[in-house]
C-alpha positions in Angstrom: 96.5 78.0 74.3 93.8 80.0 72.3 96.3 82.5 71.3 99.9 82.9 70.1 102.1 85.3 72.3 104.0 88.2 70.8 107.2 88.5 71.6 110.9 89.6 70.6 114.1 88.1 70.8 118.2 89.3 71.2 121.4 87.6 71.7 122.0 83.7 72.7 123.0 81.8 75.4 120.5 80.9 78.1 117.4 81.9 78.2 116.0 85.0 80.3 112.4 86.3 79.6 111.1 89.2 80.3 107.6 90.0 81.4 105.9 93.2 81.6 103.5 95.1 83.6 99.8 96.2 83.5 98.6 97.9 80.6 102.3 97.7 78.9 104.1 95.5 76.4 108.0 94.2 75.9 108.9 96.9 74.6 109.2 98.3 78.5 112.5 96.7 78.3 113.4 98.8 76.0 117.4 99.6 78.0 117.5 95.9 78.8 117.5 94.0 75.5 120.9 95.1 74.4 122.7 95.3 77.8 121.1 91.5 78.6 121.7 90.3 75.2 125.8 90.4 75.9 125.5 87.0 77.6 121.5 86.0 77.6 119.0 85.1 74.7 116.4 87.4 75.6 112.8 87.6 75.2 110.2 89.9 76.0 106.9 88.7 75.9 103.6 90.6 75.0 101.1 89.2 78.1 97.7 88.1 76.5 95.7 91.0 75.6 98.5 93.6 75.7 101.2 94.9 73.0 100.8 92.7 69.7 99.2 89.8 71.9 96.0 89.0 71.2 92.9 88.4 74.0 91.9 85.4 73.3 88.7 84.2 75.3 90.7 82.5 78.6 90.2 84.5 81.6 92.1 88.0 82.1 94.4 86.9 85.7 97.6 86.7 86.8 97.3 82.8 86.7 96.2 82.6 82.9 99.4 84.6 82.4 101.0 81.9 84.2 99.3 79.2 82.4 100.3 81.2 78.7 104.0 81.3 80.3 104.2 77.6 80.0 102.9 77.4 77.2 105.0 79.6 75.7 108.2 78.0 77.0 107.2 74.6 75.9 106.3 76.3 71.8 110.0 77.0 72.5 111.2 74.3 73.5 112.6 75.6 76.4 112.7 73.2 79.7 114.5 76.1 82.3 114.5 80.0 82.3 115.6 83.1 84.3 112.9 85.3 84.7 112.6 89.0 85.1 109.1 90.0 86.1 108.0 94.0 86.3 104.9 94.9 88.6 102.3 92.4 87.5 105.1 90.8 85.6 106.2 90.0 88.5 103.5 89.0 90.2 103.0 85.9 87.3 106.8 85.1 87.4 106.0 84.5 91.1 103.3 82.6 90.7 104.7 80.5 87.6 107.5 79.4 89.7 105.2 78.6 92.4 103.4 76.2 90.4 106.6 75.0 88.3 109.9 75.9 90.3 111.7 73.0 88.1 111.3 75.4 84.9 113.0 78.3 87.0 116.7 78.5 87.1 116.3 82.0 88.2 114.0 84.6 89.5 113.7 88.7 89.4 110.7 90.3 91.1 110.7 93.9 89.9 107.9 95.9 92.3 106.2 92.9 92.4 103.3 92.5 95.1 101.2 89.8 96.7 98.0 91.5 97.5 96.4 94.8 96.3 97.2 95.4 100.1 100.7 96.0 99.3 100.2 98.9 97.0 100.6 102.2 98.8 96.8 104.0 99.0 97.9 106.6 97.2 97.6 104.8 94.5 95.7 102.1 95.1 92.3 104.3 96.0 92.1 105.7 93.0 92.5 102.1 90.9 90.3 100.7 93.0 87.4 103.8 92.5 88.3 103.4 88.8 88.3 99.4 88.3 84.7 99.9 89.6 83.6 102.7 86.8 85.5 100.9 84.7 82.8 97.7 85.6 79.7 99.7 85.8 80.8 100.8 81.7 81.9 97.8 80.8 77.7 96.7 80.5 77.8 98.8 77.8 81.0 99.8 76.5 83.7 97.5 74.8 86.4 100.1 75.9 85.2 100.0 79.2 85.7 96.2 79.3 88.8 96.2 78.7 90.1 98.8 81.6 87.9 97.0 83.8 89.8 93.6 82.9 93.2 95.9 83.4 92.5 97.5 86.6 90.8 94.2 88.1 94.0 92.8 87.3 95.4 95.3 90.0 92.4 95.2 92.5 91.8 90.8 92.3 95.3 89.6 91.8 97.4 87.6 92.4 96.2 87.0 96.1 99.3 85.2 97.1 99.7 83.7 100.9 103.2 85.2 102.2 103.1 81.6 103.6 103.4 79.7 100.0 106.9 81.0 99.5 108.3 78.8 102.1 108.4 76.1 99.9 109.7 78.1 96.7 113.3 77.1 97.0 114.8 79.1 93.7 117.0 81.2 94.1 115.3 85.1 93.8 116.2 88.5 93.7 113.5 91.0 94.9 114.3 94.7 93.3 112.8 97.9 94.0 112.7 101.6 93.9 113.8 103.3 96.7 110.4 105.5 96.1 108.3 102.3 94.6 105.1 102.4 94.7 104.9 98.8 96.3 105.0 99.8 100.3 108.9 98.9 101.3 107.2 96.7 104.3 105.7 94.7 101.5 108.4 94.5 99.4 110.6 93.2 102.5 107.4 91.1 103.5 108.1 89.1 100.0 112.0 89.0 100.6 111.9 87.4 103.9 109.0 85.2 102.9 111.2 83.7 100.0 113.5 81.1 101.6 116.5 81.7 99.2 116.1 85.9 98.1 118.1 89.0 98.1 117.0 92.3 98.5 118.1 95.7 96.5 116.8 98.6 96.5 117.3 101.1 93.4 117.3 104.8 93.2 114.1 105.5 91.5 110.4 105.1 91.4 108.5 102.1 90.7 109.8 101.9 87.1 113.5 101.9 87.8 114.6 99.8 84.5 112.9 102.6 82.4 114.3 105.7 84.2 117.3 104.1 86.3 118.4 101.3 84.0 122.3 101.5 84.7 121.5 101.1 87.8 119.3 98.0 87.5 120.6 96.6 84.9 123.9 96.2 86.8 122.2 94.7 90.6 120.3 92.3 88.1 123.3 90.9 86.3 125.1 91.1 89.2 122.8 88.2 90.4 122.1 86.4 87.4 126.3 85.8 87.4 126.6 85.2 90.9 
């Protein structure tokens, strides 16, 4: 890896990271540390080129992420991991496991989506109109580079077949807020796509472990004791 990832660390036990979304950092999990930290070692991570983590020069996508996932895990020394992935988060936690679903004991997709598709047009129009002002400033502007590599991450990734998760046979819990801004089709689309998944819905918008977090924390320890 070119870079070191940031991260922070509570409690022991087994390992559950936790990965952010775009634009954010670990400290998203701000009302999860301590309630997952009764029973779990947990980490938040700092994606590449967000919170304390550097850019590095390795391409801005969801399957770098991936890629810097493993090699995060190995620094540690650790061979098996729950993880909880938010929004884009979630969308590398998918796509790590896809590639390496013998290092996954565990897996949370938090308003994670396969395709820009899945993101209600209320909200994707305007990403989409700014991801390409964001390109046409980032000839000139180092600012504008960087919101362009953000937003592309929102407009370009992660691309992922519905078809793929046939074959991803960990055992997955696909959460979401009951007014998320992931279409609920889509979010159902990924549940009965994965071969092994529950489905919960939360009261909430799309960022239900900030503003809801009694009520997520409990569905999502609920599953990881199951």
């Amino acid at each position: 890896m070119d870079i070191r990832l940031h991260y922070t660390e509570q409690g022991a036990g087994e390992p559950l990271v936790l990965l952010h979304g775009n634009g954010e950092s670990g400290n998203y999990f701000s009302h999860q540390m301590d309630y997952f930290s009764r029973f779990c070692r947990v980490i938040a991570v700092d994606t590449r080129g967000h919170g304390q983590s550097p850019r590095g020069d390795a391409p801005f996508t969801i399957r770098q992420f991936a890629d810097d996932l493993l090699e995060f895990l190995d620094g540690l020394g650790i061979e098996r991991v729950r993880l909880l992935g938010f929004s884009d988060g979630g969308n590398t936690a998918l796509v790590f496991a896809l590639r390496h679903p013998e290092r996954v004991a565990r897996l949370v997709l938090n308003g994670a989506n396969l395709n820009a598709g899945g993101v209600k047009p209320s909200v994707q129009i305007p990403i989409a109109l700014g991801y390409r002002m964001a390109s046409l400033a980032a000839r000139w502007s180092a600012a504008g580079r960087k919101n362009a590599e953000m937003l592309g991450l929102m407009v370009n990734d992660p691309n992922i077949d519905p078809e793929e998760l046939a074959a991803l046979h960990v055992r997955t819990l696909v959460i979401a807020g009951t007014r998320d801004m992931i279409l609920r089709a889509h979010t159902r689309l990924l549940y009965e796509s994965l071969p092994d998944a529950e489905l919960v819905f939360v009261e909430g918008d799309h960022f239900v472990a900030d503003k809801n977090p009694e009520a997520f924390n409990r569905a999502v320890e609920a599953f990881l004791r199951e």
